[in-house]
SELUM-594712 format. One record per residue (C-alpha): residue number from 1; x, y, z. Coordinates in Angstrom, 1 decimal, m for minus. Example, Ala and Ser with C-alpha at 12.3 -4.5 7.8 and 13.67 -1.06 7.14 Angstrom:
BEGIN
ATOM num     c1     c2     c3
ATOM   1   12.3   m4.5    7.8
ATOM   2   13.7   m1.1    7.1
This chain:
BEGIN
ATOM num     c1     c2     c3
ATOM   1   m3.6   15.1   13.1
ATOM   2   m4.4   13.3    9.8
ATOM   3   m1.1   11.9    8.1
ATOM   4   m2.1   11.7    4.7
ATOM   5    1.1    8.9    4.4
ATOM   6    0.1    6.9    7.5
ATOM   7   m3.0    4.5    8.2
ATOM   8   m5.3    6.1   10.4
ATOM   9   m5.6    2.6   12.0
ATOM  10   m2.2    1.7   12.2
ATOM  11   m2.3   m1.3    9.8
ATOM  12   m5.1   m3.7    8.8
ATOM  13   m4.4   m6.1   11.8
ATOM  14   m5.6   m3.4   14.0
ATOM  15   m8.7   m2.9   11.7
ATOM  16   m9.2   m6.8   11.7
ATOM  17   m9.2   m6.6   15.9
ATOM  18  m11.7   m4.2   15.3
ATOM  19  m13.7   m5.9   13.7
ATOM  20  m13.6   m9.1   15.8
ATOM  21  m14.2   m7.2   18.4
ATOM  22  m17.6   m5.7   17.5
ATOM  23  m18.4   m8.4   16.4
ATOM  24  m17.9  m10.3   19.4
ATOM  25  m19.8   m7.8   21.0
ATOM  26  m23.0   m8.1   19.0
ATOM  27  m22.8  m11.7   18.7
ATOM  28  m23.2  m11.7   22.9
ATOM  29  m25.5   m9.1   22.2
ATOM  30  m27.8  m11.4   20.5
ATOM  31  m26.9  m14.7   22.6
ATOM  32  m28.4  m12.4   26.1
ATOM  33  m31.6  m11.1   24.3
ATOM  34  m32.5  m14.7   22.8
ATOM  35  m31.6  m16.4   26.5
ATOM  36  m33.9  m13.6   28.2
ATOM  37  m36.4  m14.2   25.1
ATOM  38  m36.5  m18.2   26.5
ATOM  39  m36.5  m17.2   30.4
ATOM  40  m39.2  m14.4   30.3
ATOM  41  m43.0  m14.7   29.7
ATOM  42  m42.6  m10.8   28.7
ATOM  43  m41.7  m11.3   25.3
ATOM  44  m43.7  m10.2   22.9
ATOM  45  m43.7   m8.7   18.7
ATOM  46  m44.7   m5.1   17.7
ATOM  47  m44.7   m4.8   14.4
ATOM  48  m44.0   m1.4   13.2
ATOM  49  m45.1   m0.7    9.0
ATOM  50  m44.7    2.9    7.4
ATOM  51  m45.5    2.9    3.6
ATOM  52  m46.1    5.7    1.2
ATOM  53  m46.8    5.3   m2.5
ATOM  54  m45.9    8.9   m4.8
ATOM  55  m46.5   10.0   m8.3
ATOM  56  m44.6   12.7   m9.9
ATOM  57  m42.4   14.4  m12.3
ATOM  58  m38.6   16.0  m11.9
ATOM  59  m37.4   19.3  m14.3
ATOM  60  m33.6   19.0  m14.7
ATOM  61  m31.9   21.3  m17.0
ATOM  62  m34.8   23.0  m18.1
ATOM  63  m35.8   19.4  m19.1
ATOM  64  m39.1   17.2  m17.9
ATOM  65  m38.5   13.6  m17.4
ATOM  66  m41.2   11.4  m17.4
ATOM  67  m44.4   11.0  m14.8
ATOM  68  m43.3    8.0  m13.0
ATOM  69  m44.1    6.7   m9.2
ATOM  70  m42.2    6.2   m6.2
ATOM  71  m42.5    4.0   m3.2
ATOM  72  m41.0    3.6    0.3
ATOM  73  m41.7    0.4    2.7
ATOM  74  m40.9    0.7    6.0
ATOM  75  m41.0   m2.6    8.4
ATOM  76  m39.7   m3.0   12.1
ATOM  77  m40.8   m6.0   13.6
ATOM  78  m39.5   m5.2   17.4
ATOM  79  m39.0   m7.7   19.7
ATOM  80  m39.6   m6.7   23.4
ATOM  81  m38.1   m9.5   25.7
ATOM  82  m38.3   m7.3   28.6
ATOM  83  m38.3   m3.7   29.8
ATOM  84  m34.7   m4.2   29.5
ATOM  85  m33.5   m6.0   26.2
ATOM  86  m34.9   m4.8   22.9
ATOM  87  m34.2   m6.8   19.1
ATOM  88  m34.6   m4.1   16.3
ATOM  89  m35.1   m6.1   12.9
ATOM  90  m35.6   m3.5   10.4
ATOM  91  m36.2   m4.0    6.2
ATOM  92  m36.9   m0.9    4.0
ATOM  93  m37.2   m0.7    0.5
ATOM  94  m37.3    3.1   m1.4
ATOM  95  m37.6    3.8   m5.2
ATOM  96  m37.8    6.6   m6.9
ATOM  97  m38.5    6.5  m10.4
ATOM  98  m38.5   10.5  m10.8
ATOM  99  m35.1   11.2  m11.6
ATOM 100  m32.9   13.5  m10.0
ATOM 101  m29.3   15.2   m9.3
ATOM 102  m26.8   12.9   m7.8
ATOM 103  m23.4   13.8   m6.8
ATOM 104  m20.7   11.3   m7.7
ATOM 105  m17.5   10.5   m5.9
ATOM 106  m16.8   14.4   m5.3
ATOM 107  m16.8   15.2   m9.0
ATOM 108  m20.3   16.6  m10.5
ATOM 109  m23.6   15.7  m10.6
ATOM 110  m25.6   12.9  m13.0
ATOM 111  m29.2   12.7  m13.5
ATOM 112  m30.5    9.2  m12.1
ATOM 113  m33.1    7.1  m10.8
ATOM 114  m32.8    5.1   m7.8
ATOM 115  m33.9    2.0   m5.8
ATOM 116  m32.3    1.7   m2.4
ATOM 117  m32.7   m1.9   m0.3
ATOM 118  m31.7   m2.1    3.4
ATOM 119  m31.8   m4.9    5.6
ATOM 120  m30.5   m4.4    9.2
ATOM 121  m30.6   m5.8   13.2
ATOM 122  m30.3   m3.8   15.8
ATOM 123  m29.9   m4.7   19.8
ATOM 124  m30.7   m2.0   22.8
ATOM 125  m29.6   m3.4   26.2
ATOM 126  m31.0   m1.1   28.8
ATOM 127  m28.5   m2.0   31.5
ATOM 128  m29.1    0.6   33.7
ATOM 129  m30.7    3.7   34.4
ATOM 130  m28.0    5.5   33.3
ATOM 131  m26.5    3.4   30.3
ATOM 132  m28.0    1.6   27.2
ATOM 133  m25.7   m0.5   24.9
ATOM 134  m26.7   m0.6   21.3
ATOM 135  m25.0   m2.9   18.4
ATOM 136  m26.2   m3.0   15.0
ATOM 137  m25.1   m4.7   11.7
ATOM 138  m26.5   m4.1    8.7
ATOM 139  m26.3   m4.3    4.7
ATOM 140  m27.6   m1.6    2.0
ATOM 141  m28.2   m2.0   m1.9
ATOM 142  m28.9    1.4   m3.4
ATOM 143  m28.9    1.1   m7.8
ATOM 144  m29.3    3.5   m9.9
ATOM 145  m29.8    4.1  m13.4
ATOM 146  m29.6    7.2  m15.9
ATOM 147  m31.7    6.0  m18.7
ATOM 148  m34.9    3.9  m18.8
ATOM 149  m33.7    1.2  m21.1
ATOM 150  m30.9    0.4  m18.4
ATOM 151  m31.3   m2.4  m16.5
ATOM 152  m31.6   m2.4  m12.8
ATOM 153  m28.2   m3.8  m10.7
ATOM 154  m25.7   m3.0  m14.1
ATOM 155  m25.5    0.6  m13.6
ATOM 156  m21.9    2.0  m13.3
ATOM 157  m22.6    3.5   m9.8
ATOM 158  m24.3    0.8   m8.1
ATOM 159  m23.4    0.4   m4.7
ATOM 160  m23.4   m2.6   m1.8
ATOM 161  m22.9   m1.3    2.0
ATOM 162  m22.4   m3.6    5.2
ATOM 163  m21.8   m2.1    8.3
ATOM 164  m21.3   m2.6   12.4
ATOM 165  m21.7   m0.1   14.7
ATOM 166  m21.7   m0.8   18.8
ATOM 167  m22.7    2.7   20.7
ATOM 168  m22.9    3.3   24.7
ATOM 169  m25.0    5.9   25.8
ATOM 170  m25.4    7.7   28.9
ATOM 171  m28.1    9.6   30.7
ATOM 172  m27.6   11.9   33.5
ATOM 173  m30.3   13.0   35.7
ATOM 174  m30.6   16.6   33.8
ATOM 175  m32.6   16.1   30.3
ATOM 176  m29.0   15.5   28.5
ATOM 177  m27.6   12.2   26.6
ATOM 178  m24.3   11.5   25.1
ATOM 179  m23.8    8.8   22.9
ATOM 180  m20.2    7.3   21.6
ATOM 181  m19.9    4.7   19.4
ATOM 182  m17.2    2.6   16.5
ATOM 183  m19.4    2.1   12.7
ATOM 184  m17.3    0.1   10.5
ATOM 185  m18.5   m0.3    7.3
ATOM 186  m17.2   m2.0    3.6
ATOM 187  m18.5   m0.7    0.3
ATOM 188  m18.1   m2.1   m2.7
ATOM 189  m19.0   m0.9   m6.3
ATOM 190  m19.8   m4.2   m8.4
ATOM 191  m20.2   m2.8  m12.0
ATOM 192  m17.1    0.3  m12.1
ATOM 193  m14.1   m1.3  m13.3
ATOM 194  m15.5   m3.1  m16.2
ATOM 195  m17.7   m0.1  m17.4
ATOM 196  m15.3    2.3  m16.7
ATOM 197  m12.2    0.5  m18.2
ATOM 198  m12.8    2.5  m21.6
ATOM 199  m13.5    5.8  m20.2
ATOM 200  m10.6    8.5  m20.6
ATOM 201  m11.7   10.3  m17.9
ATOM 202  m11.0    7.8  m15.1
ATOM 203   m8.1    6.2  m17.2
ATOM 204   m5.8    7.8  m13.9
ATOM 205   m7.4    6.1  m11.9
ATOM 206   m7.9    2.6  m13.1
ATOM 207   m5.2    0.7  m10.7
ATOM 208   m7.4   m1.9  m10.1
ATOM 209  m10.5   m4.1  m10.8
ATOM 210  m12.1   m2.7   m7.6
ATOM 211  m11.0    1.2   m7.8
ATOM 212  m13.9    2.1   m5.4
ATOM 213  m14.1   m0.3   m3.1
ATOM 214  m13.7    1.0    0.4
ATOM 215  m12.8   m0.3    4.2
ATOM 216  m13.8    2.5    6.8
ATOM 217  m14.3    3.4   10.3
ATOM 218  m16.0    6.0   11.8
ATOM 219  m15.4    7.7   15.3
ATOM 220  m18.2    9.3   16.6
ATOM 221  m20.0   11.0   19.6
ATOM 222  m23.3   13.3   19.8
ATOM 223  m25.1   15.0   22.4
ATOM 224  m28.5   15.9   22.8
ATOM 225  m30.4   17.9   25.3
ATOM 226  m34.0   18.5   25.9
ATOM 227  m35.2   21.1   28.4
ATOM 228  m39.3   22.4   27.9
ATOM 229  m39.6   23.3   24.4
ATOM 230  m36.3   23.0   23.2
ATOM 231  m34.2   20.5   21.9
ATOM 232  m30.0   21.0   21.2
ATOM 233  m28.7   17.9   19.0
ATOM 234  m24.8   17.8   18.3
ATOM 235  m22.5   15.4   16.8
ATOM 236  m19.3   15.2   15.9
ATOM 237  m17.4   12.2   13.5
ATOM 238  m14.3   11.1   12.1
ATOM 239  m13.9    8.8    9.8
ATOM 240  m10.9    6.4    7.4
ATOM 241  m11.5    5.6    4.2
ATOM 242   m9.0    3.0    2.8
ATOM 243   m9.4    2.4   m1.1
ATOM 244   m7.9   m1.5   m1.1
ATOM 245   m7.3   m1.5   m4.9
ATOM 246   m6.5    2.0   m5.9
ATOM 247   m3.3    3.3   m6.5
ATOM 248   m2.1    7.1   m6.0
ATOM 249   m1.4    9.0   m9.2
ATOM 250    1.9   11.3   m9.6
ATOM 251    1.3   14.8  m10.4
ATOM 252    4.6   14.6  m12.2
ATOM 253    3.7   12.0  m15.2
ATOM 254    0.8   10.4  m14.0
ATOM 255    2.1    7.0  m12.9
ATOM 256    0.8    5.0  m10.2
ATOM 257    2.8    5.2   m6.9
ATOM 258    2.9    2.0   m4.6
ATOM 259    0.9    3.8   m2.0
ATOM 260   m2.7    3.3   m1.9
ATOM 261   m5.7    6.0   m1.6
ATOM 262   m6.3    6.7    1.8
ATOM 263   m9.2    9.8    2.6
ATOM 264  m10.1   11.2    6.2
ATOM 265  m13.2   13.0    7.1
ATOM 266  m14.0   14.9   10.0
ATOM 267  m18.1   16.3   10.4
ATOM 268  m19.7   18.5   12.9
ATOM 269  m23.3   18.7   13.1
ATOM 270  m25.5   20.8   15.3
ATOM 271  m29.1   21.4   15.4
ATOM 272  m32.3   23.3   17.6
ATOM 273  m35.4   23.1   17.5
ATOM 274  m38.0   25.2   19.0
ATOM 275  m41.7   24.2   19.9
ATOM 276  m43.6   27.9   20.4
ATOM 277  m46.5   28.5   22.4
ATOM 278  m49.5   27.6   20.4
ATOM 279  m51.9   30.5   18.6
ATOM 280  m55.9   30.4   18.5
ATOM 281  m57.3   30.4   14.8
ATOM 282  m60.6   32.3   15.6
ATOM 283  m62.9   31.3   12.9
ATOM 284  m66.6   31.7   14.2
ATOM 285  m68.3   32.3   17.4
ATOM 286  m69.0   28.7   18.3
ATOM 287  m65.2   27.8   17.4
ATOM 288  m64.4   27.6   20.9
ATOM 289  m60.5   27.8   20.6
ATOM 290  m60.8   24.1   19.0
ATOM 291  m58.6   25.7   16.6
ATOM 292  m54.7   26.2   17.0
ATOM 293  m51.7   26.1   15.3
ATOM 294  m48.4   24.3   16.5
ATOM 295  m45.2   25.8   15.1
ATOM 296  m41.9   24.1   15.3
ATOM 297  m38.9   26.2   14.5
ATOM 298  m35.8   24.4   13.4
ATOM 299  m32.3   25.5   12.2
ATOM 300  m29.2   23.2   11.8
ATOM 301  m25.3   23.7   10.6
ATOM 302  m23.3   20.9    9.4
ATOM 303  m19.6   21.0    8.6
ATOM 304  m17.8   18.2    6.6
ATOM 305  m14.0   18.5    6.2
ATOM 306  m12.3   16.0    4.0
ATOM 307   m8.7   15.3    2.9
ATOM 308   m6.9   12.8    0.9
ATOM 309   m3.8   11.9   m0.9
ATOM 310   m5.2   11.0   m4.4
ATOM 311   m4.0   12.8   m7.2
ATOM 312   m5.3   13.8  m10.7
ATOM 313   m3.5   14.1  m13.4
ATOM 314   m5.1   15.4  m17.1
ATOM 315   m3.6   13.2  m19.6
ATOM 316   m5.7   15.9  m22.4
ATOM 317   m4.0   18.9  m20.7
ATOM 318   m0.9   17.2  m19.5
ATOM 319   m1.6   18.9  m15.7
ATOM 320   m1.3   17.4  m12.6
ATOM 321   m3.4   18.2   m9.5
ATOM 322   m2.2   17.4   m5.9
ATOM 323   m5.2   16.3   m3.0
ATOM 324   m7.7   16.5   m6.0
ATOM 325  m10.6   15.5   m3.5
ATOM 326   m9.7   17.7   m0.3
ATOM 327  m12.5   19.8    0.0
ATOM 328  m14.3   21.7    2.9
ATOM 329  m18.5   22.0    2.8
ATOM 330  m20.6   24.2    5.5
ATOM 331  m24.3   23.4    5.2
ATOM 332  m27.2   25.7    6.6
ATOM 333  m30.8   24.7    7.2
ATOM 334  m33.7   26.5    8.9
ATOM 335  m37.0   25.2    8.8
ATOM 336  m40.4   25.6   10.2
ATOM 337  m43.6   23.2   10.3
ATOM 338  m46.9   24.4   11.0
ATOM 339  m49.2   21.8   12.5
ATOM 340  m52.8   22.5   12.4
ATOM 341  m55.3   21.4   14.9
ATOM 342  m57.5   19.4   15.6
ATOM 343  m57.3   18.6   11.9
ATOM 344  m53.7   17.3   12.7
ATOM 345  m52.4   18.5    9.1
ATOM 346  m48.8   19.6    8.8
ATOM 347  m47.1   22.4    6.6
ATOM 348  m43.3   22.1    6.5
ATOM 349  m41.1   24.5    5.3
ATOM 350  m37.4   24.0    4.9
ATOM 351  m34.4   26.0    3.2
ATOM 352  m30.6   24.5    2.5
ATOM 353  m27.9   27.0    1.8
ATOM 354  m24.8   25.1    0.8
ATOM 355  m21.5   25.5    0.2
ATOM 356  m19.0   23.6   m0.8
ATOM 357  m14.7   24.9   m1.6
ATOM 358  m12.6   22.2   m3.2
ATOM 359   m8.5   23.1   m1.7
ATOM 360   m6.8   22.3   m4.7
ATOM 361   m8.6   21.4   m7.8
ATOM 362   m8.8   24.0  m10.2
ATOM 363  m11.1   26.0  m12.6
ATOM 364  m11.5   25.0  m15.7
ATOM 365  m13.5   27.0  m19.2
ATOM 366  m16.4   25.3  m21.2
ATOM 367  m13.2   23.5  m23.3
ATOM 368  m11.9   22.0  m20.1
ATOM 369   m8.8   24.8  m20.3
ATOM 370   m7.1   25.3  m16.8
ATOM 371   m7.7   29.2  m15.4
ATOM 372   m4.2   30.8  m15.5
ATOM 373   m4.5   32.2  m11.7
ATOM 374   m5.7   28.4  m10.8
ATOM 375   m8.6   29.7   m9.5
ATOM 376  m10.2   26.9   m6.8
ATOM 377  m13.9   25.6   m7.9
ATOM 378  m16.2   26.4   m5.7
ATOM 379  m20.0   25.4   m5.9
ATOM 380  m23.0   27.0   m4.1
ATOM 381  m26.1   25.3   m3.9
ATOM 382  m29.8   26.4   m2.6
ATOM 383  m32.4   23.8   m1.6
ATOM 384  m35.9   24.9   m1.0
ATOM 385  m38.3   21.7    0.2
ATOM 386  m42.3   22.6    0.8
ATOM 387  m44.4   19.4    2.2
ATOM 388  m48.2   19.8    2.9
ATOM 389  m49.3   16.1    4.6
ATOM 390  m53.0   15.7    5.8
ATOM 391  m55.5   12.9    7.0
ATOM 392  m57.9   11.4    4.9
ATOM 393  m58.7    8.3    7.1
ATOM 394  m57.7    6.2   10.2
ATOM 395  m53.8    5.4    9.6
ATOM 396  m54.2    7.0    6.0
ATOM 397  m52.2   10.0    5.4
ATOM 398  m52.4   12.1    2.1
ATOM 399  m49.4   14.5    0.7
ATOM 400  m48.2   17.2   m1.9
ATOM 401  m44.6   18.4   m1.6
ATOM 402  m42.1   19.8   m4.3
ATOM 403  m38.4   20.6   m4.1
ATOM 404  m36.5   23.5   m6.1
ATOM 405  m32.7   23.4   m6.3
ATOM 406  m30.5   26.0   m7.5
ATOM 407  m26.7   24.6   m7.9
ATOM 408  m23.9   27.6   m9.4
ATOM 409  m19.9   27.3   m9.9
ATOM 410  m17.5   28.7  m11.3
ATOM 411  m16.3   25.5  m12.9
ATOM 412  m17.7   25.7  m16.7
ATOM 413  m16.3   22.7  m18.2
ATOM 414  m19.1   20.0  m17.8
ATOM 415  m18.8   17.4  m20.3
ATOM 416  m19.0   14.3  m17.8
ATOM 417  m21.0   16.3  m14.9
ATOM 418  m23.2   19.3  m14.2
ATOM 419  m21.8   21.7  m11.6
ATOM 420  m24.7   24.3  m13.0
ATOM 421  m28.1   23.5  m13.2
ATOM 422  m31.6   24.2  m11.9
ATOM 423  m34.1   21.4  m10.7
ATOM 424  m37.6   21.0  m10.0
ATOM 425  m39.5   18.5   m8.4
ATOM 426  m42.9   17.7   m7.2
ATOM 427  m44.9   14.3   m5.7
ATOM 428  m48.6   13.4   m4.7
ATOM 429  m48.4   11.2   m2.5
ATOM 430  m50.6    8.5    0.1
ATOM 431  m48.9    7.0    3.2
ATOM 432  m50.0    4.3    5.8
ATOM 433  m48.7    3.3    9.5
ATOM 434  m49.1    0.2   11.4
């Protein structure tokens, strides 16, 4: 069990070993695949390119923002030494100049635009029949911006990611896989502490020049079973998240405490899908049963626990708040997608119903007064996502889809983040593979 006074890993030398370690394991990785890349005649480069280009417009608070594009770029340059050893280069680049809600740090949500960069490696060593070895290391940019005359890379919640993950799957002779596997990952926030050092709401927590900056591990293994039409997917995580340069707040006076942040999540995720026996669109004598309809039913649960031993105090209302982020979130999504033949055009169809209970943090009116039962905030959202995609030439694919989100709490005081809102969405949009 999660000691909210304890290091998950038992110190950073054990983290540091860690580290090493995967590393040391990717690093061999790489030195087999490029000695099998010099020994085999096999060897050979396919490229892999996914890009879409979108236009559209975002309603936020009964608000429009401005027409504006978006973009995604997609390339995999695979390396196939052998029907054994695999390199996985990957770059993708997103924007998305329609802005949109974005939750920050557990607290509300801010209206943003954002361009998200990822460069990464991955290696899949077949060494068996029954086992495949994967390591992969990566970095991610993602920056974002809440008005148009900000510049790109000095918004307050910009974000750098690097990560390493080694997995070990195994197949058994029945249509089932299980996968376990170590990610460590660093994230750092470049632009918080000096934009932030003014702000009275995160005076509490300014301990540092780094107060977001994060080590942490995850623990994970998933499962996933295909038999005829169906397909079970499961996973379940647990993850460390050490704050370096952040100090604990007392809930007595709201004085820093020697001990640093320290947060622990645990997720489960399950999913199935169902492929359904095709139906016959009759349109005409001479149709010939040419036309069908492929339906693919979906429906997934996701759980996220999370605990931590930061505080809050309100220097305003003179209130402290114990486990201030400790919060537990259920997430519900069915979905269906209609895929029409032989036109091969898709309809897809998906619904989110979430909830999310924070354990401790407490209610507060439109003045930012405290509820005198200390009511717990709770906020429901609903996501509804339509997509229509169709072919207009060879590799050229054409789409419309739009988004409607309806977020509601009981928390009223929003004078740093929206907990209720509505938003729309919509994009036209052209995409090409390679």
């Amino acid at each position: 069990m999660y000691n909210k006074n304890t290091d998950f890993y038992g110190g950073k030398l054990k983290m540091t070993r860690k580290i090493k370690f995967m590393a040391l394991l990717l690093v061999s990785g790489s030195a087999a695949l490029m000695s099998a890349g010099q020994a085999s005649a096999e060897t050979k480069i396919m490229p892999l390119f996914n890009a879409s280009l979108g236009f559209g417009n975002a309603f936020y608070l009964e608000n429009s923002g401005t027409p504006s594009i978006s973009y995604d770029i997609d390339y995999v340059p695979a390396v196939i030494f052998n029907e054994k050893l695999t390199l996985l280069p990957r770059l993708n680049s997103n924007y998305s100049g329609t802005m949109m809600p974005k939750e920050i740090e557990e607290e509300g949500n801010i209206y943003v635009q954002t361009w998200d960069n990822l460069l990464y490696t991955k290696i899949v060593d077949k060494l068996n029949t029954s086992w495949i070895l994967r390591g992969e290391l990566g970095f991610k940019s993602e920056l974002a911006r809440e008005t148009a005359d900000e510049s790109w890379g000095s918004g307050l919640y910009d974000y750098g990611k690097t990560h390493l993950e080694v997995s070990m799957e195994k197949k058994f002779e029945k249509p089932i896989s299980i996968t376990f596997g170590e990610r460590i990952y660093s994230t750092t926030f470049p632009n918080y502490r000096a934009l932030s050092a003014d702000s009275t709401q995160y005076s509490q927590l300014l301990s540092g020049d780094k107060v977001l900056d994060t080590a942490s591990g995850e623990t994970f293994i998933k499962m996933e079973w295909l038999l005829n039409r169906t397909f079970l997917a499961c996973k379940l995580g647990a993850t460390q998240s050490n704050y370096g340069d952040q100090k604990v707040v007392s809930i007595v006076d709201g004085h820093y405490l020697d001990t640093k942040r320290k947060d622990a999540y645990s997720n489960f995720t399950v999913g199935v899908s169902q492929l359904i026996p095709d139906f016959k669109v009759p349109l005409g004598a001479d149709d010939e049963g040419r036309r069908k309809v492929k339906t693919f039913l979906g429906i997934n649960y996701e759980s996220i626990a999370k605990d931590s031993n930061q505080n809050q105090f309100d220097t305003e209302k003179i209130k402290g708040i114990g486990d201030y982020y400790d919060y537990r979130q259920t997430c519900i999504t069915p979905s269906v997608t209609f895929r029409f033949l032989p036109a091969n055009s898709d309809l897809s169809i998906s619904y989110d119903v979430i909830r999310k209970n924070y354990s401790s943090r407490i209610v507060q009116d439109v003045n930012g007064n405290y509820a005198a039962d200390e009511e717990k905030i709770y906020q429901s959202s609903n996501v509804m996502n339509l997509r229509f995609a169709f072919p207009v030439m060879k590799k050229y694919l054409a789409s419309i889809s739009c988004s409607f989100r309806n977020s509601r709490s009981n928390m009223l005081y929003e004078k740093y983040f929206q907990y209720n809102f509505n938003a729309y969405s919509y994009m036209l949009g052209v995409g090409y593979e390679y």
